[in-house]
N, C-alpha and C positions, 0 to 999 in steps of 0.2 A: 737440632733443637734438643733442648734437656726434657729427660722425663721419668718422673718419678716410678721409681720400678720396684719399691721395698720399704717394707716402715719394719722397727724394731724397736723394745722400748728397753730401759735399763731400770732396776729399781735399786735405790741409794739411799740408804741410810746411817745415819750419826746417831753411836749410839749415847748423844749428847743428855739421855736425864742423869746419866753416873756423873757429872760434873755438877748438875742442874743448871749448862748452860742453856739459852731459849726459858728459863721458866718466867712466869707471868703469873697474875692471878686467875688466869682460867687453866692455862695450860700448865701444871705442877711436876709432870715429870715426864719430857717433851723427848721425843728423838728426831731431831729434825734430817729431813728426808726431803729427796728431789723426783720424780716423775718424770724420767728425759726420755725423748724420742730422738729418732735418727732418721730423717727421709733419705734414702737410697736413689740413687739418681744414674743415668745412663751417659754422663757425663763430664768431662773436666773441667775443674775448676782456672782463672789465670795461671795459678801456681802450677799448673799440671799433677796437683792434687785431685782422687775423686771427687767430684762435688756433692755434697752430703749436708741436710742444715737437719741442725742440730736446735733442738727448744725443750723447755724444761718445765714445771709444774711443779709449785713448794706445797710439800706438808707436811705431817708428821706422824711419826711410825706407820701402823696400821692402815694409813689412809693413801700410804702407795698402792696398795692393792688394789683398791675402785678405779684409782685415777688409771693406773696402768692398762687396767681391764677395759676402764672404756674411752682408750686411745685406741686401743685396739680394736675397739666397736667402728668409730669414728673414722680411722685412718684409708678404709678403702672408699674414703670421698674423694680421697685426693689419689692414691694410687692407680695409675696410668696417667694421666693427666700432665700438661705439659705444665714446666714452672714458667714460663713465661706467660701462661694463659692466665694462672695463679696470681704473681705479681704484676701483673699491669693491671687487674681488677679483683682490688684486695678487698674490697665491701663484698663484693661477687664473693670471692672465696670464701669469707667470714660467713655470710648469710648461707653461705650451700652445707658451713658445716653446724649452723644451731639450727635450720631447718630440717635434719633427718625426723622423717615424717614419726619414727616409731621413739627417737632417743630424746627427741625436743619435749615428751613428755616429761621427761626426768629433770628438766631444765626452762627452756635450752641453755638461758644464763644467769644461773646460779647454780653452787653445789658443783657438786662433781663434775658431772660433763660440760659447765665452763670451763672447770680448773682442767679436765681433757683437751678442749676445746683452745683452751690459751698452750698449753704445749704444742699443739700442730700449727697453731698459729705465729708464735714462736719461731720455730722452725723453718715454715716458708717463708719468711723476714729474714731468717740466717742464709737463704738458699739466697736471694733477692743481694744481701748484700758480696756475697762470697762470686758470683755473677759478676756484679761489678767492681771487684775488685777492692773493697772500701770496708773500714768499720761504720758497723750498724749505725753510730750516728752521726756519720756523715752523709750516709743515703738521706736519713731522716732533714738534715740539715739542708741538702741539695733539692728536695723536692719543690716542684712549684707549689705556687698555693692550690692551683688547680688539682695539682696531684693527692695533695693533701686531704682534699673533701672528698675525693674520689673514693679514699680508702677508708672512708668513715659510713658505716650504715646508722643513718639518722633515725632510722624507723622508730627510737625510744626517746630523741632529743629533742622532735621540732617542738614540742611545746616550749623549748627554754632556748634554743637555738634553729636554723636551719640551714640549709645546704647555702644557700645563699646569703647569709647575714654572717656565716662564718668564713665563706668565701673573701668577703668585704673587708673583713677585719685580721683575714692572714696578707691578702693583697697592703691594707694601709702599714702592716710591717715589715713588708719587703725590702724598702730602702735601709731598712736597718740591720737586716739578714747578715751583711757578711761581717760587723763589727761585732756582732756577736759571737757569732764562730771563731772571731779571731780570739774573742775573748778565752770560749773554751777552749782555744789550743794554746793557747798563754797561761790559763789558770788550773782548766779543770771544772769541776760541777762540785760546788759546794755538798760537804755530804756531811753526817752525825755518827756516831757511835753509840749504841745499844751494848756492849759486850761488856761492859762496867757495871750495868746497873740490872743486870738479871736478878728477880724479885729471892730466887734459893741462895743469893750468895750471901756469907756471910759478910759482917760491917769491913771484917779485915783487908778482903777480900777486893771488897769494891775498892776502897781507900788503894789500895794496891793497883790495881787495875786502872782507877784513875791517873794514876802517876807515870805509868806506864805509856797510858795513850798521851797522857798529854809530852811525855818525850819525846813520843813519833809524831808532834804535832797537831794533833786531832785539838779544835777549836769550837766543838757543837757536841753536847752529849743528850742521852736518853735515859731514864729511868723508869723501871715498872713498879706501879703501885696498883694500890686492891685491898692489899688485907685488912689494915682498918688503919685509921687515921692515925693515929700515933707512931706506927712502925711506918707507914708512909713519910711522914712530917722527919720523922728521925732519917730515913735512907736518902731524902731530899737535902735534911742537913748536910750528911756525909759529902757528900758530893759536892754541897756547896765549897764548905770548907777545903777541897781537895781541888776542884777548878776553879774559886772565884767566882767573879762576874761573869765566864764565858755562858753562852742557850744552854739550858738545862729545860727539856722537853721531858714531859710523863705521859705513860701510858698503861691507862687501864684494862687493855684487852677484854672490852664488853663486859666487864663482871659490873660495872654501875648503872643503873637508871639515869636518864636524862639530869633528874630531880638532883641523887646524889653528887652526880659530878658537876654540877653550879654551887 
């Protein structure tokens, strides 16, 4: 049996505001940064690899510091503990780490010791899949529906859902479960591009950048807006002009009121 013998964390940062790539209208001279952990384990992996999962936690510059500090708060929930006790009762494991009776004050989720909280979580997902031999979303793919509620702590849902009415409604898509996976290993998972439309870059820049992705294909783009409606309306042009018709998605990163952004 595997068993978690060691946590270690890494602190990662990009020193991305000298580009001003990541800027936004709240974030203006961003360093984006990862929070990773390493759960240690007493074990091999199929590969005959250590077995070790690996989970991570985004933020930016300065605020690796918290996260990392309190993973390390956090982590001796799970150290000694076997992974199989972990993964077959993933709500169990969730709940035993926003419950710590003294750090659940700071949280349990939101702010910081979530974003600790989804690193270790993280992680024994990466353990879970690395176990069975599989990328992460083929486990996710393979699970029953049963499995599925199982790993879900309702305790903040049942008003909008509950253990049983979502039961109901992964069961009626079952028979459709493997046309879709086939789908994803035919197609992939639609995704967008953000790296064009960072609010510091200048017009050239984007124009640039657009042309770029759209080379390598990219068919969904993003732009940040905020500063005020005329340089918005203008960075919206650019990009018109540069992809056409393709999704052109905006995003405000919180600097608007409800009011404003209707």
């Amino acid at each position: 049996m595997a068993r978690i013998t060691g946590v270690r964390t890494l602190d990662v940062r990009a020193p991305t505001s000298r580009t001003l790539a990541g800027s936004d209208a709240v974030h203006q001279d961003p360093d984006y940064s990862g929070a990773y952990v390493f759960l240690e384990t007493d074990a091999a992996a199929p590969d005959g690899a250590t077995l070790e999962g690996v989970g991570m936690t985004f933020t930016i510059g300065a605020g690796n510091d918290l996260c990392c500090a309190a993973i390390e708060q956090l982590a001796p929930l799970l150290v000694g503990r076997e992974v199989t006790e972990l993964t077959e009762d993933l709500a169990a494991m969730w709940r035993s780490l926003t419950n710590h009776s003294q750090l659940r004050w700071l949280g349990p989720e939101k702010g910081v010791i979530h974003l600790a909280t989804a690193a270790l979580v993280n992680a024994v997902w990466d353990l879970r899949a690395k176990q069975e031999g599989k990328p992460l979303w083929r486990v996710v793919a393979d699970m029953t529906p049963e499995q599925y509620v199982d790993a879900v702590d309702f305790r903040y849902l049942t008003d909008v859902i509950d253990r049983d009415r979502a039961l109901d409604r992964l069961r009626a898509l079952a028979p459709t479960r493997a046309a879709r996976v086939q789908e994803l290993e035919r197609d992939g998972y639609p995704a967008y591009l953000t790296s064009a439309g960072w609010l510091g870059y200048p017009e050239d820049t984007v124009r640039d950048l657009c042309r770029a992705a759209l080379a390598d294909g990219w068919t969904c783009f993003k732009t940040k807006v905020g500063i005020d409606v005329a340089s918005d309306r203008r960075r919206c042009e650019v990009m018109r002009e540069e992809i056409g018709d393709l999704p052109l998605m905006a995003d405000a990163n919180q600097v608007w009121d409800v009011g404003t952004a209707i």
